[in-house]
BALOBA-1460 file (C-alpha; in Angstrom, 3 decimals):
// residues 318
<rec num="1" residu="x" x="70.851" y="-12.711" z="-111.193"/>
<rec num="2" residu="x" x="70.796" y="-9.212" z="-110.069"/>
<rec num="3" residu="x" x="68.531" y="-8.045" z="-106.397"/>
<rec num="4" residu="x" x="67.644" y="-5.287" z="-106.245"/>
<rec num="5" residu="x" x="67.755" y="-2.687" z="-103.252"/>
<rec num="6" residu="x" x="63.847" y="-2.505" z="-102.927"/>
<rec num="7" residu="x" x="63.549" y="-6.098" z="-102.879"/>
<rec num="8" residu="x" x="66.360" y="-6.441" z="-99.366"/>
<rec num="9" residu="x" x="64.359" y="-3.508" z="-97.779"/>
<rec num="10" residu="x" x="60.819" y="-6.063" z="-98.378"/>
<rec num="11" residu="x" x="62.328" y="-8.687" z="-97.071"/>
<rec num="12" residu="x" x="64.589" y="-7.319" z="-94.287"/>
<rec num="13" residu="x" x="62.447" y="-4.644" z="-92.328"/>
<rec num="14" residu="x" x="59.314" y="-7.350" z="-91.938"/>
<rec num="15" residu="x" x="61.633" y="-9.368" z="-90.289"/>
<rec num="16" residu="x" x="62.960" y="-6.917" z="-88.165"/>
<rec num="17" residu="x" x="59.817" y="-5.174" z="-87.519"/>
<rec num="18" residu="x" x="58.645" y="-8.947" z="-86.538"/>
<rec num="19" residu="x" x="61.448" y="-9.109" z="-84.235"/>
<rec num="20" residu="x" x="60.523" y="-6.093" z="-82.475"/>
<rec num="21" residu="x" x="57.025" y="-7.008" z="-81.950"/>
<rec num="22" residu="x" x="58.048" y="-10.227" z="-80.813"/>
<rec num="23" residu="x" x="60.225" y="-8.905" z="-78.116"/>
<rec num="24" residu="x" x="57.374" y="-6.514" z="-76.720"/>
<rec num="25" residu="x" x="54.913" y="-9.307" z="-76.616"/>
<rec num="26" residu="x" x="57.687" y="-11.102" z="-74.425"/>
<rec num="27" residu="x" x="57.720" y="-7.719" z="-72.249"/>
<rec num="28" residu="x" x="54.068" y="-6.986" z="-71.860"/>
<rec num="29" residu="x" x="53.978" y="-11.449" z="-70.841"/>
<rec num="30" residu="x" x="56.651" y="-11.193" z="-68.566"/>
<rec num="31" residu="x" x="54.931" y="-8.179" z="-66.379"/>
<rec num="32" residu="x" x="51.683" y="-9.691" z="-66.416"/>
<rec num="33" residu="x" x="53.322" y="-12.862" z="-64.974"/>
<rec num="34" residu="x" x="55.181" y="-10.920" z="-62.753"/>
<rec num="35" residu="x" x="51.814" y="-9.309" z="-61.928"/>
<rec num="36" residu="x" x="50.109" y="-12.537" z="-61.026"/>
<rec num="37" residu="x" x="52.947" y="-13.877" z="-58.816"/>
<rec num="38" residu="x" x="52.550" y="-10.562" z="-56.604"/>
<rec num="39" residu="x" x="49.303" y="-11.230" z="-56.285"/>
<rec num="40" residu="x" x="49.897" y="-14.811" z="-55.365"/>
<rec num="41" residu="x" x="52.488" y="-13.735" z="-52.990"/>
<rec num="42" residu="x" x="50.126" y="-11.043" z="-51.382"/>
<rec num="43" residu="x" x="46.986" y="-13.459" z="-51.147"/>
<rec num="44" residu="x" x="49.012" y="-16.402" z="-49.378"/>
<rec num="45" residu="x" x="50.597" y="-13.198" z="-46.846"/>
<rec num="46" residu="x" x="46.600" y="-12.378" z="-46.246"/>
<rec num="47" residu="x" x="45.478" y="-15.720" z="-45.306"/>
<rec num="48" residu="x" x="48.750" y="-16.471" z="-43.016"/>
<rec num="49" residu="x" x="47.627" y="-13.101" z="-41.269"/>
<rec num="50" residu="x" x="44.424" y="-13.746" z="-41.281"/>
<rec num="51" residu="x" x="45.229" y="-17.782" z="-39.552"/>
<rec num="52" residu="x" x="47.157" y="-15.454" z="-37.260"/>
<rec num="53" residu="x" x="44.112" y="-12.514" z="-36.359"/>
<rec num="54" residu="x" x="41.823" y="-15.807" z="-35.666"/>
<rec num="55" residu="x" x="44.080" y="-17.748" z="-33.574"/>
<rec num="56" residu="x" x="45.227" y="-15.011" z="-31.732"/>
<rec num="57" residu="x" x="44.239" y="-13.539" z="-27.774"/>
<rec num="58" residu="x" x="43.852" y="-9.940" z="-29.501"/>
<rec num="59" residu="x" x="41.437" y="-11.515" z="-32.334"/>
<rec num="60" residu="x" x="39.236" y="-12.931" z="-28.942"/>
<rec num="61" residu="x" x="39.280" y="-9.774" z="-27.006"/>
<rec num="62" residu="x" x="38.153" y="-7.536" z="-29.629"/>
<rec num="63" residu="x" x="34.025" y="-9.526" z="-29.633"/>
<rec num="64" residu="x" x="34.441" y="-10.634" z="-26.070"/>
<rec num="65" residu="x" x="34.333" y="-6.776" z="-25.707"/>
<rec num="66" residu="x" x="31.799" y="-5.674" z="-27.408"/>
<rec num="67" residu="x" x="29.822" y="-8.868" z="-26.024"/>
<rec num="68" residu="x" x="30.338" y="-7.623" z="-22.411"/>
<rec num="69" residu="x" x="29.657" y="-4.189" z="-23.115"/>
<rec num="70" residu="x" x="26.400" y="-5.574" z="-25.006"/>
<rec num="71" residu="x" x="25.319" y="-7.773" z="-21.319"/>
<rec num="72" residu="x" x="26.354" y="-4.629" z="-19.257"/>
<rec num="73" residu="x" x="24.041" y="-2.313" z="-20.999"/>
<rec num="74" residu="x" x="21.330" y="-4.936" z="-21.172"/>
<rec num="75" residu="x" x="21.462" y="-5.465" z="-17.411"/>
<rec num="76" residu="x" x="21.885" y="-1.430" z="-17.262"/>
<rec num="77" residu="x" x="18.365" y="-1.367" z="-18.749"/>
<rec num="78" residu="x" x="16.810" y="-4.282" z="-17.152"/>
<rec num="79" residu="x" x="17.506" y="-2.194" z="-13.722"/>
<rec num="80" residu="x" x="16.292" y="0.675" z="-14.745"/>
<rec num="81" residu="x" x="13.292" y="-0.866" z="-15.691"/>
<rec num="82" residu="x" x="12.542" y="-2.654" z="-12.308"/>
<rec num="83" residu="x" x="13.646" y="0.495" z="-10.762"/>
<rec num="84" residu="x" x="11.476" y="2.070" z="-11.824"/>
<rec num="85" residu="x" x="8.235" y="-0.477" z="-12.233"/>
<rec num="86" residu="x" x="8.882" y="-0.334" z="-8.425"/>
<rec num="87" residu="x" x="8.599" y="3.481" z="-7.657"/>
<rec num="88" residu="x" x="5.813" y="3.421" z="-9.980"/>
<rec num="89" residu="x" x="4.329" y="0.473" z="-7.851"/>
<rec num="90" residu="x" x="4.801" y="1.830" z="-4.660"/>
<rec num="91" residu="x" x="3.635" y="5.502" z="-5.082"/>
<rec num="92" residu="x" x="0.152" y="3.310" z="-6.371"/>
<rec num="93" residu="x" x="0.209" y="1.044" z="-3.313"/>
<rec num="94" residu="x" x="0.567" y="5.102" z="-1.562"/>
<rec num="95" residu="x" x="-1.919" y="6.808" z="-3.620"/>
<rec num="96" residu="x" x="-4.691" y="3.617" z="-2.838"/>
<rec num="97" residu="x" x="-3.707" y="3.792" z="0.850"/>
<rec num="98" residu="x" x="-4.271" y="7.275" z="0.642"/>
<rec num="99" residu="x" x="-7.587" y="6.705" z="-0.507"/>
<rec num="100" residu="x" x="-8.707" y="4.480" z="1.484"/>
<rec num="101" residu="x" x="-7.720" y="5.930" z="4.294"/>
<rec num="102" residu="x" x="-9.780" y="9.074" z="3.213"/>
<rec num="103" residu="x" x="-12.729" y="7.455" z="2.343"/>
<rec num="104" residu="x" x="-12.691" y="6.239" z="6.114"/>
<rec num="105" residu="x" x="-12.022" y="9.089" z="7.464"/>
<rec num="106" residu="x" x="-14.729" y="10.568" z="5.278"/>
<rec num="107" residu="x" x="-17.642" y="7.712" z="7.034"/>
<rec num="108" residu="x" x="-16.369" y="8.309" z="10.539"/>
<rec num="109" residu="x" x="-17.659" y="11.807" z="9.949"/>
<rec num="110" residu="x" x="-20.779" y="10.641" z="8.262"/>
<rec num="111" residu="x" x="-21.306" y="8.416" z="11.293"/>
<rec num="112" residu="x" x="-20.536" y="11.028" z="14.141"/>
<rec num="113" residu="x" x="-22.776" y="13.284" z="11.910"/>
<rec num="114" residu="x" x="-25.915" y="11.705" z="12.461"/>
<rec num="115" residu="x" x="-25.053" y="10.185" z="15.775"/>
<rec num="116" residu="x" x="-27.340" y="10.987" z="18.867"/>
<rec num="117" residu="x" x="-30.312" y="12.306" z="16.566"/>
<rec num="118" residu="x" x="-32.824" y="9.847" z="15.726"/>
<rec num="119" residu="x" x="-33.874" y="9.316" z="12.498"/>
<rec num="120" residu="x" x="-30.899" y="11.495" z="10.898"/>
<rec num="121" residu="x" x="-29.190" y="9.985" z="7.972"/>
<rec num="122" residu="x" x="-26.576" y="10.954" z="5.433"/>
<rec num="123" residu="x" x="-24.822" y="9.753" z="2.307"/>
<rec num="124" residu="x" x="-21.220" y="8.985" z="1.568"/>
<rec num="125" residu="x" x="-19.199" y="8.054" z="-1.500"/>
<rec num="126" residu="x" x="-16.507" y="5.840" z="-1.203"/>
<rec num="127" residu="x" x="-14.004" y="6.267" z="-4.146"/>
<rec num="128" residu="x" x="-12.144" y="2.982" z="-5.619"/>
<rec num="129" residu="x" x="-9.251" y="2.446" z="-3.326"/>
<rec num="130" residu="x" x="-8.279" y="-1.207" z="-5.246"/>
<rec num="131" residu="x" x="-9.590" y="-2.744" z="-1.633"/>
<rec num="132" residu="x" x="-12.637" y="-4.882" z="-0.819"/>
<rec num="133" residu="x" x="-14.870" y="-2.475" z="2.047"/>
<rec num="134" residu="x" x="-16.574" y="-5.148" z="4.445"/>
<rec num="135" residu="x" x="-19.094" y="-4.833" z="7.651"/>
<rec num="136" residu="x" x="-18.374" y="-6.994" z="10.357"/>
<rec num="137" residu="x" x="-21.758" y="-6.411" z="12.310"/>
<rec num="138" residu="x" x="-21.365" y="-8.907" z="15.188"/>
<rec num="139" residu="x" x="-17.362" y="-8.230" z="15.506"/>
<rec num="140" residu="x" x="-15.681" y="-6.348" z="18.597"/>
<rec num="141" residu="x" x="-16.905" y="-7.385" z="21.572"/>
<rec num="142" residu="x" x="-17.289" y="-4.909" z="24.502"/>
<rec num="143" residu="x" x="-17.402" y="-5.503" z="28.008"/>
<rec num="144" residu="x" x="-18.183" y="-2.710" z="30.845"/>
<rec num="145" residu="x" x="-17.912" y="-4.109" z="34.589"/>
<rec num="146" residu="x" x="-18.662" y="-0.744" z="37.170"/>
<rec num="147" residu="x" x="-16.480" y="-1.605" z="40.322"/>
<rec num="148" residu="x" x="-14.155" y="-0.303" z="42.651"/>
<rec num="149" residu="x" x="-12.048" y="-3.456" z="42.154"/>
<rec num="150" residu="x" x="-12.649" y="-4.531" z="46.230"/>
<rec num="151" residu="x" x="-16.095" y="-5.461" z="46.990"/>
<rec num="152" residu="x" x="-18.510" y="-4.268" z="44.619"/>
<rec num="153" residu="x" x="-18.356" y="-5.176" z="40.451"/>
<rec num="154" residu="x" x="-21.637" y="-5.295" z="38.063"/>
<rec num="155" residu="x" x="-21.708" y="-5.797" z="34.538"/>
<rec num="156" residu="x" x="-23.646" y="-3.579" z="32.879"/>
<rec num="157" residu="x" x="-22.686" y="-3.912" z="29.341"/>
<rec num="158" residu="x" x="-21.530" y="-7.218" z="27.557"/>
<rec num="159" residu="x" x="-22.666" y="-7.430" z="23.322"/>
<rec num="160" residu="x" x="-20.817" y="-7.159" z="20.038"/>
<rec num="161" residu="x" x="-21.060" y="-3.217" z="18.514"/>
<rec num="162" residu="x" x="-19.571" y="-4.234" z="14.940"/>
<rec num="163" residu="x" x="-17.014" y="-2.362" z="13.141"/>
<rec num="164" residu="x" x="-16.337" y="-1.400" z="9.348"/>
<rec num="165" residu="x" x="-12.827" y="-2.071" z="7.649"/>
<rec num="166" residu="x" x="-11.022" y="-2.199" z="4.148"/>
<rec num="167" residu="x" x="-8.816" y="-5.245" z="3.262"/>
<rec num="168" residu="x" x="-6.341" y="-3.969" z="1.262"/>
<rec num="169" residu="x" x="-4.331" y="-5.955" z="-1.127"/>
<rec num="170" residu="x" x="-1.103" y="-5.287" z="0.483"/>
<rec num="171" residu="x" x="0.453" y="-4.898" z="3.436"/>
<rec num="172" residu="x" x="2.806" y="-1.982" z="2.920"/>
<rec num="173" residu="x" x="1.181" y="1.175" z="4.342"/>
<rec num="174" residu="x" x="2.094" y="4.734" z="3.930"/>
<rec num="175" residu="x" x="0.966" y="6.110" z="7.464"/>
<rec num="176" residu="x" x="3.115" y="6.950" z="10.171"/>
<rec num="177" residu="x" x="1.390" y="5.327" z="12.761"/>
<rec num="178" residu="x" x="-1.077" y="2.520" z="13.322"/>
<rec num="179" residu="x" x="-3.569" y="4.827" z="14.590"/>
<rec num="180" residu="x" x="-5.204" y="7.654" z="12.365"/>
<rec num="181" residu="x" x="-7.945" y="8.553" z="14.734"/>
<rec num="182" residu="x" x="-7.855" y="7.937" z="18.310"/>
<rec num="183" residu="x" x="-5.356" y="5.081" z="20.289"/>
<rec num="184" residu="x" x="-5.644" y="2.306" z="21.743"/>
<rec num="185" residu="x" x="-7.570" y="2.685" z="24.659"/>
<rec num="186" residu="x" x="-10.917" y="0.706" z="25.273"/>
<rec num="187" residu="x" x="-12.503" y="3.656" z="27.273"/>
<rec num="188" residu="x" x="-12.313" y="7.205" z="27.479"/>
<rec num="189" residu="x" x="-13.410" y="9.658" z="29.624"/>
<rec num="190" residu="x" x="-12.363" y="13.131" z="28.440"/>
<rec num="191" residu="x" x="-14.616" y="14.776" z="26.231"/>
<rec num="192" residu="x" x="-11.174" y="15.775" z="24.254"/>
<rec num="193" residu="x" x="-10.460" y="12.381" z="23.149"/>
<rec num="194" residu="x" x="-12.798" y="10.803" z="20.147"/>
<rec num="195" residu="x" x="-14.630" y="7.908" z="20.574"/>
<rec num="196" residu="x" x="-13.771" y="6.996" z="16.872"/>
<rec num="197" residu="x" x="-10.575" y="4.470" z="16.078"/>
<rec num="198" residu="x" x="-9.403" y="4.531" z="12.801"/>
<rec num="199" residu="x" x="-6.595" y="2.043" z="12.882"/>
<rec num="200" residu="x" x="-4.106" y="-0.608" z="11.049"/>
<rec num="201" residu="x" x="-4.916" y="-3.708" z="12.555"/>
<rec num="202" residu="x" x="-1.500" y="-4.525" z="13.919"/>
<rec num="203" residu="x" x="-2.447" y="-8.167" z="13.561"/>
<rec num="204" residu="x" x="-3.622" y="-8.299" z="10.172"/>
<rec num="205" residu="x" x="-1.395" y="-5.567" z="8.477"/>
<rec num="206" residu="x" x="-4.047" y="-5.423" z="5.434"/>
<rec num="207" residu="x" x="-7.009" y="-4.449" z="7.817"/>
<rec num="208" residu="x" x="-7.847" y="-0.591" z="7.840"/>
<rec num="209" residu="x" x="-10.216" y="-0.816" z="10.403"/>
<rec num="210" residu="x" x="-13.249" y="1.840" z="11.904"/>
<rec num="211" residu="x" x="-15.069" y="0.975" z="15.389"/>
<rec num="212" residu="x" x="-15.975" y="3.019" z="18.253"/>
<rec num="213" residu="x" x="-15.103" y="2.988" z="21.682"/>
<rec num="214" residu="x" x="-17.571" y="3.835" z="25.000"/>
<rec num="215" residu="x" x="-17.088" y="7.630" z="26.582"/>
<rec num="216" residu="x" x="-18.122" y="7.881" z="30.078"/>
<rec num="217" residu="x" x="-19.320" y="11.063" z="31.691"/>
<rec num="218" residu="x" x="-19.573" y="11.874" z="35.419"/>
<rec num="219" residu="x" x="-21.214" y="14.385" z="37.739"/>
<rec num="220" residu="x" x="-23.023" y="15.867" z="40.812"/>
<rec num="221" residu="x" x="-26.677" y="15.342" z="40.264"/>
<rec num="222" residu="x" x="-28.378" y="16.369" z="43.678"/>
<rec num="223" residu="x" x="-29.092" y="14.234" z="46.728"/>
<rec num="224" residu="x" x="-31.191" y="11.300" z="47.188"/>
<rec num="225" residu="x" x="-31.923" y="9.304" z="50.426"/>
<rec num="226" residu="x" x="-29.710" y="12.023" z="52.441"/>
<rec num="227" residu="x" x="-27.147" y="11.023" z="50.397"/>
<rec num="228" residu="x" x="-25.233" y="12.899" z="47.453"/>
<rec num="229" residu="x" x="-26.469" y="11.338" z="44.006"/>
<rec num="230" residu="x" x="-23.916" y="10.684" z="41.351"/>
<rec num="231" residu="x" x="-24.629" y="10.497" z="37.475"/>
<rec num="232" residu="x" x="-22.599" y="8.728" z="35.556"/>
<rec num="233" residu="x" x="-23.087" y="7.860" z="31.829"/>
<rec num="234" residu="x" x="-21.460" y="5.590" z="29.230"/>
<rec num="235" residu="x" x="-21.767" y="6.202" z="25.717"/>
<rec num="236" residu="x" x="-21.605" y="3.505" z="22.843"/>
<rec num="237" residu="x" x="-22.023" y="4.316" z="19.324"/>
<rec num="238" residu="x" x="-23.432" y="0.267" z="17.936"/>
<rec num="239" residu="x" x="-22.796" y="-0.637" z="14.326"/>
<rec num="240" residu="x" x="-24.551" y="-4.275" z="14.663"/>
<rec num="241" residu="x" x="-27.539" y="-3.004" z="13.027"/>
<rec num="242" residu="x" x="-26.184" y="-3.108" z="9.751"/>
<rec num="243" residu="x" x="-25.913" y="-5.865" z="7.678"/>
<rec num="244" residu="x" x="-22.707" y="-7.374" z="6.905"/>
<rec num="245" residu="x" x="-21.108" y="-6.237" z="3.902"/>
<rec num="246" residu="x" x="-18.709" y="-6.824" z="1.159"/>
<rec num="247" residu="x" x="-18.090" y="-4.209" z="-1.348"/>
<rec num="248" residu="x" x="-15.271" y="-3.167" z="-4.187"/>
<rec num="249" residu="x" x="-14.448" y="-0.743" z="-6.468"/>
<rec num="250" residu="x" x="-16.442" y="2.626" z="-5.830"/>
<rec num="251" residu="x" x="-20.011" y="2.978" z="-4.246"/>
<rec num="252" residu="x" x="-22.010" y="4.809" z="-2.004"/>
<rec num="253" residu="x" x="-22.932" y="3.876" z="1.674"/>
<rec num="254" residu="x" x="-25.963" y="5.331" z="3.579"/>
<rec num="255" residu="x" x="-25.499" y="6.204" z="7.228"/>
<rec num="256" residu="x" x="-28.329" y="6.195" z="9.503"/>
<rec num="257" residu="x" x="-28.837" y="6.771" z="13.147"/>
<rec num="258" residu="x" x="-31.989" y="4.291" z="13.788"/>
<rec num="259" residu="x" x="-32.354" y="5.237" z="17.597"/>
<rec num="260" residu="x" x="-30.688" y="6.369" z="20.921"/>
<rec num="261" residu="x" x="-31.782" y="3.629" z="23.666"/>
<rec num="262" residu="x" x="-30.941" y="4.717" z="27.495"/>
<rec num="263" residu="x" x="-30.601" y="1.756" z="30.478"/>
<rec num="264" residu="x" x="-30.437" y="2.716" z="33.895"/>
<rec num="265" residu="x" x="-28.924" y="1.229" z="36.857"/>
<rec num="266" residu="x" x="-29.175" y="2.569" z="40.662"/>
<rec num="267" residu="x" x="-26.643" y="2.109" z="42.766"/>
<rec num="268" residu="x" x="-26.992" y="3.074" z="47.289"/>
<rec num="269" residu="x" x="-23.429" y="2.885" z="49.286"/>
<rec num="270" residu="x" x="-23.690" y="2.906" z="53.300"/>
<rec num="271" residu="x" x="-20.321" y="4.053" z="53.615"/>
<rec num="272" residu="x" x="-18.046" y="6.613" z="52.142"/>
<rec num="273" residu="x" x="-16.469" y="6.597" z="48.178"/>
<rec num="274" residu="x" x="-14.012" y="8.269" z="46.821"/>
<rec num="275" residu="x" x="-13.787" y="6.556" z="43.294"/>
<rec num="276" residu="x" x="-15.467" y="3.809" z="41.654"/>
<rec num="277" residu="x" x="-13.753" y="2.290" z="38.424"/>
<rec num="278" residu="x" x="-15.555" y="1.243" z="35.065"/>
<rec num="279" residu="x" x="-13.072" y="-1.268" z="33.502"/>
<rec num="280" residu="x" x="-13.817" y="-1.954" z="29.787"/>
<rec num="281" residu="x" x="-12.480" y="-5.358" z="27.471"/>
<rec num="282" residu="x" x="-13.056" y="-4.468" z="23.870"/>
<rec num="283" residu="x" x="-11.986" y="-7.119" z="21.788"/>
<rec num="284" residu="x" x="-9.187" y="-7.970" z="23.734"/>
<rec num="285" residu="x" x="-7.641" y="-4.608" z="24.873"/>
<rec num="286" residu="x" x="-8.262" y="-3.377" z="28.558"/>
<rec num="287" residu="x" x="-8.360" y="-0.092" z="29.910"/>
<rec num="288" residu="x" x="-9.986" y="1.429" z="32.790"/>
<rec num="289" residu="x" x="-11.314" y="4.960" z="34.120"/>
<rec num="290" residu="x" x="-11.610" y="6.068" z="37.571"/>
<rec num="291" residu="x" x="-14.687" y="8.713" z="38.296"/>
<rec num="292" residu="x" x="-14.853" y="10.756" z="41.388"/>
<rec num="293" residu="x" x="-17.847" y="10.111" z="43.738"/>
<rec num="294" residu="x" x="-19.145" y="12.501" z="45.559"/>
<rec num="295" residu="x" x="-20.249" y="11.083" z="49.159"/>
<rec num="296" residu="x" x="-20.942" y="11.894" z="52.649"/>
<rec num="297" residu="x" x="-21.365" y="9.704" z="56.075"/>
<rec num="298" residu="x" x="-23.799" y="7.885" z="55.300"/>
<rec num="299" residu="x" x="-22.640" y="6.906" z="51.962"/>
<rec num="300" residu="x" x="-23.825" y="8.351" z="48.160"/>
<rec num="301" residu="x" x="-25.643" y="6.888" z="45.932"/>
<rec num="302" residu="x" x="-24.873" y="6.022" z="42.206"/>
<rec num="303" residu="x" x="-27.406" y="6.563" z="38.671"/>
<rec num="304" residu="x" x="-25.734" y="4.601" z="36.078"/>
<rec num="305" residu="x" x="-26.893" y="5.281" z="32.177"/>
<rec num="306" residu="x" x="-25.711" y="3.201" z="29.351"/>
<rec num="307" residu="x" x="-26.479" y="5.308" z="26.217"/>
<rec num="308" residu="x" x="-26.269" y="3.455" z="23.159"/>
<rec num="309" residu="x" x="-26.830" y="5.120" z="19.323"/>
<rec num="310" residu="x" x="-27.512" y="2.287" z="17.131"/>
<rec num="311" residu="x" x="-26.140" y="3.043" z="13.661"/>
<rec num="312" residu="x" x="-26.936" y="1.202" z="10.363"/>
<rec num="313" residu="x" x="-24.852" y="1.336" z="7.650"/>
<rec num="314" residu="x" x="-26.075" y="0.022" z="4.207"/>
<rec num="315" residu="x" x="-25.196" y="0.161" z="0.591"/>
<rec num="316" residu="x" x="-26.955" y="2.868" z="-0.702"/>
<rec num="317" residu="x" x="-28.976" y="3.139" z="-4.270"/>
<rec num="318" residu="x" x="-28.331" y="6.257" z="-6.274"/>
């Protein structure tokens, strides 16, 4: 039997070319084994450093961090916020102080205004202060005894003149000192000096408070009985003609001066004065003022006149 040349090359080179593809197959299996174990190896390296990251101090610190920056800067604001709700707060509470005391300040002139002319009257708008405006008619008591603190002592005034005040709802106050107009003397007797007190009440600290003290006058008037006569006049502005009030927000008050009522005492000394005393208690505070009286040997005689303006305050339509 004779083979021929063709038929070797169809059987040998299928073979061998089945050999060769065999042995790349092998290859291409072997790297994508190798492949998978590197991947294998590199996933089980990740989790043992990421066991490692969690159970580790510098795995904690990193969020603890950032957590206490977080509370820091939370607090940082919360601060700043009451910081400044309370700046805001208090420059109201000044601003409504501010106002009140204005709108005080602003009746004490409507008051003196029409004082000591009967019949006058004028209006006055009180703006919203945040404050409740009251009239205490029978409040402040007032007590003048005429004396010379020895022998001689006469009351000649004893009643309630009123006064007119704000309750405000706190007691932090933006003025420098408890007294805005006048002090705290019950009696004056220097024209210089107002009769008005516009105070804090020192014992209620949310009481801005309006009343009036008595001025007394003296003088030379002539001679009577052979003896030189003395005048001497006390003047009380009365609020307990109004009605007692209670008022908020903004409103208007009406100020009238009803009438000016005069009382007069006489007074006859046998024997020779220097001074004679008029000692006032209003509501509790004491002061008194010394007058010189003008007398000869025989003695001098004394004309005392309690002038009172009686002053109504009301709410007033408009």
């Amino acid at each position: 039997m004779t083979i021929s040349i063709d038929c070797v090359y169809l059987c040998v080179v299928p073979f061998y070319a089945h050999d060769l593809i065999s042995q790349q197959s092998r290859k291409l299996w072997i790297k994508h084994i190798e492949r998978r174990l590197q991947r294998t190896v590199n996933l089980g390296s990740f989790k043992k450093q990421t066991k490692r990251l969690l159970f580790s101090k510098t795995a904690l610190a990193i969020p603890v961090t950032y957590l206490i920056l977080f509370v820091s800067l939370i607090l940082l604001i919360s601060t700043t916020y009451s910081v400044a709700v309370l700046k805001i707060g208090a420059r109201g509470t000044v601003l409504r102080n501010s106002v009140a005391k204005q709108n005080m300040q602003f009746l004490d002139d409507a008051i003196r205004s029409v004082a000591w002319s009967f019949g006058a009257s004028e209006a006055v708008f009180m703006d919203n202060c945040g404050a409740s405006f009251q009239i205490a008619a029978t409040a402040k008591s007032l007590t003048i005894n005429f004396t010379d603190e020895r022998t001689f002592s006469d009351i000649v005034f004893n009643n309630s003149i009123g006064r007119a005040f704000y309750e405000l709802e706190t007691q932090e106050f933006s003025f420098d000192n408890s007294f805005i107009r006048g002090d705290d003397r019950a009696i004056i007797n220097q024209s210089s000096f107002t009769m008005t007190q516009l105070y804090v009440d020192t014992n209620n600290y949310r009481e801005l408070v309006l009343c009036y003290r008595p001025s007394v006058t003296g003088a030379e008037a002539g001679i009577a009985n052979g003896k030189p006569l003395n005048l001497v006049r006390v003047y009380v502005i009365n609020l307990n003609s109004s009605r007692n009030l209670l008022l908020g927000e903004k409103f208007y008050l009406k100020i009238t001066s009803l009438n000016v009522t005069t009382v007069s005492s006489q007074y006859e000394f046998n024997s020779s004065v220097s001074s004679l005393a008029l000692k006032a208690v209003f509501d509790g505070t004491s002061s008194t003022v010394w007058l010189p009286i003008s007398s000869n040997e025989t003695g001098s005689a004394v004309t005392m006149e309690i002038v009172v303006c009686n002053i109504k305050i009301q709410e007033a339509e408009v």
